[in-house]
Every structure is written in C-alpha cells, then in structure tokens.
N, C-alpha and C positions, 0 to 999 in steps of 0.2 A: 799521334797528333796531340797538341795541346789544346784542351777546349777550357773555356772560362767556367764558370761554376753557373749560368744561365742554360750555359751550352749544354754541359751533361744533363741539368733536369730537362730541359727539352726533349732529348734522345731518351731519357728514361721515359718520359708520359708521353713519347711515340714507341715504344716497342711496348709498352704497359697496354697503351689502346689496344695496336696493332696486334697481341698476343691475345688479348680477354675478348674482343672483338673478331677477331679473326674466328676464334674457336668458337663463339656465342654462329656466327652467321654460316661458318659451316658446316655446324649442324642445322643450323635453320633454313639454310637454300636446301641442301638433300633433304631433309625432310616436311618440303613442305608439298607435296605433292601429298605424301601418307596421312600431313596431320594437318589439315586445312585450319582447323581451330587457331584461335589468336594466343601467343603466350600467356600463361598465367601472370597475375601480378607477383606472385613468390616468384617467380622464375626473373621479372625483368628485376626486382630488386633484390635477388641475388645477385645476377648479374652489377646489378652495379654499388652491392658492399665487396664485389671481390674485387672491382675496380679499384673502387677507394682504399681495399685495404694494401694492395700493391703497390700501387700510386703513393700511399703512404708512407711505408716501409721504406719504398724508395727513395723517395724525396727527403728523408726522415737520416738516412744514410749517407748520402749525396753531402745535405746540409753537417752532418756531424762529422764529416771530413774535411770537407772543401769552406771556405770561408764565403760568408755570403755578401755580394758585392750591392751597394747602395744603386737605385734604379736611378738614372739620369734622362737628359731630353734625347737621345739616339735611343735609349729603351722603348720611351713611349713611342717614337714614332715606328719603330720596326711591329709594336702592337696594332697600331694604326692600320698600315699596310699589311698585316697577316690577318687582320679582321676584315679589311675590307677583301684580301682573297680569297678566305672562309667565306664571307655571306655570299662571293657569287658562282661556289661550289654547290651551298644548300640552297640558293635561289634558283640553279640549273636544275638541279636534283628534285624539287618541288614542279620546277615548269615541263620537267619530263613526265612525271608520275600526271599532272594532267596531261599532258598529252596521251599517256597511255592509255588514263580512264576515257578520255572522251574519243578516241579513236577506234577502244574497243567496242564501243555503242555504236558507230558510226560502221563499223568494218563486219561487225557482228562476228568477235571471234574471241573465242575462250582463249582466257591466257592465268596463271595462276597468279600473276603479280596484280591483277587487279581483283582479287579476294579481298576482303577485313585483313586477313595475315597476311597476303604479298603487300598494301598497301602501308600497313603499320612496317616489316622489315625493310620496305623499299625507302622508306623515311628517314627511318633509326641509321639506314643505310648513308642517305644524303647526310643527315647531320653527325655520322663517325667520319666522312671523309671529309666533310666542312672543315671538323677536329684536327682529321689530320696533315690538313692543308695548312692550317694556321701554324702547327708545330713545324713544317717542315719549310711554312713560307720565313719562320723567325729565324732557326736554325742557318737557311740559307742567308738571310742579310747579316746577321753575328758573324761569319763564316767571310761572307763577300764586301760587307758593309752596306750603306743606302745610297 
C-alpha cells in the first residue's frame, strides 16, 4: 500500500505505544496480584524515556525519508474527530473505574483493580487506549476520508 508521510507516522506511534505498552501492562496485570504496591516513579519514567526515545527514532527516520507534507483544513478536522473519539474512550474508561470503585463498596467484594495499583494501571489503561483510538481514528479517515 501507498500511505502518505502522516500515514506512516501514525502507524509508527501505534505499534511504538502498542509494543512499549503492551509489554509495560503485561507485566503489570500478571503481576499485580504478587506485587500490590504502586509503580515506582523510576519505573513510570522509564517507561516513558523509552517511549520517547522510540517514538523518536522513528519519527526521526520516517521524517529523513519521506518528505514532510504541510498540514491543511482536512488535517485539522480528521484531529478534531480523533480527539473527540479519544475523549469518549478515556471518559468511558474513567466512568467504569468508578463504577467499580463504588460498586465494590456497595457489593462488598474484593477485587484487585480497586487497589492504589489496580486503580493507577486501570487509568494509565483508559488513557493508552484513549491514545490509541485517536491514532487509529486518524489513520482510518487518511485512509477512508471525512
């Protein structure tokens, strides 16, 4: 396929998340049961200089091949429409997480997503798929048009 020089960084900072994330929550659902404790702060800001520095790399590569094309009004608006699909991914993802907590009160029953740790990774969780709703809501209108 031909994709325009938007298109590829798009695809790159969704398989960038989806790999650095993927592997960050992998290990953080399996072991959250072992290690109730909340990440350290070295640990989330590792986690995201390795982001940056991929993301970088990539975008850094992408850009020193491909010519980079001037942003027009069909740019902004497909930003428009991928923002507003992002916010009602992490506004779902927020109205679940209470639900959880106030249901667990209500139902009286142990669940580990409502710890300090299930509540910070159930978060981080909503706003990486917020992410990756917005990458793959752009990708699709580039692709389909608006």
């Amino acid at each position: 396929m031909n994709f325009s020089f938007k298109e590829k960084g798009l695809l790159v900072s969704l398989v960038v998340t989806v790999a650095v994330f993927g592997w960050y929550f992998l290990g953080a659902f399996n072991g959250m049961q072992l290690k109730p404790d909340l990440p350290s702060l070295t640990e989330i800001i590792g986690l995201l200089i390795l982001l940056i520095v991929f993301e970088s790399i990539a975008q850094a590569s992408i850009a020193s091949i491909f010519r980079n094309e001037a942003e027009d009004e069909r740019d902004r608006l497909i930003a428009r429409v991928s923002y507003r699909n992002s916010y009602w991914v992490i506004s779902a993802g927020v109205w679940l997480l209470l639900v959880q907590l106030l249901s667990s009160e209500q139902f009286d029953y142990d669940s580990v997503l409502v710890t300090p740790n299930g509540v910070f990774h159930v978060l981080l969780l909503a706003f990486v798929l917020a992410e990756i709703t917005n990458f793959v809501t752009q990708f699709y209108y580039y692709r389909k048009g608006v």
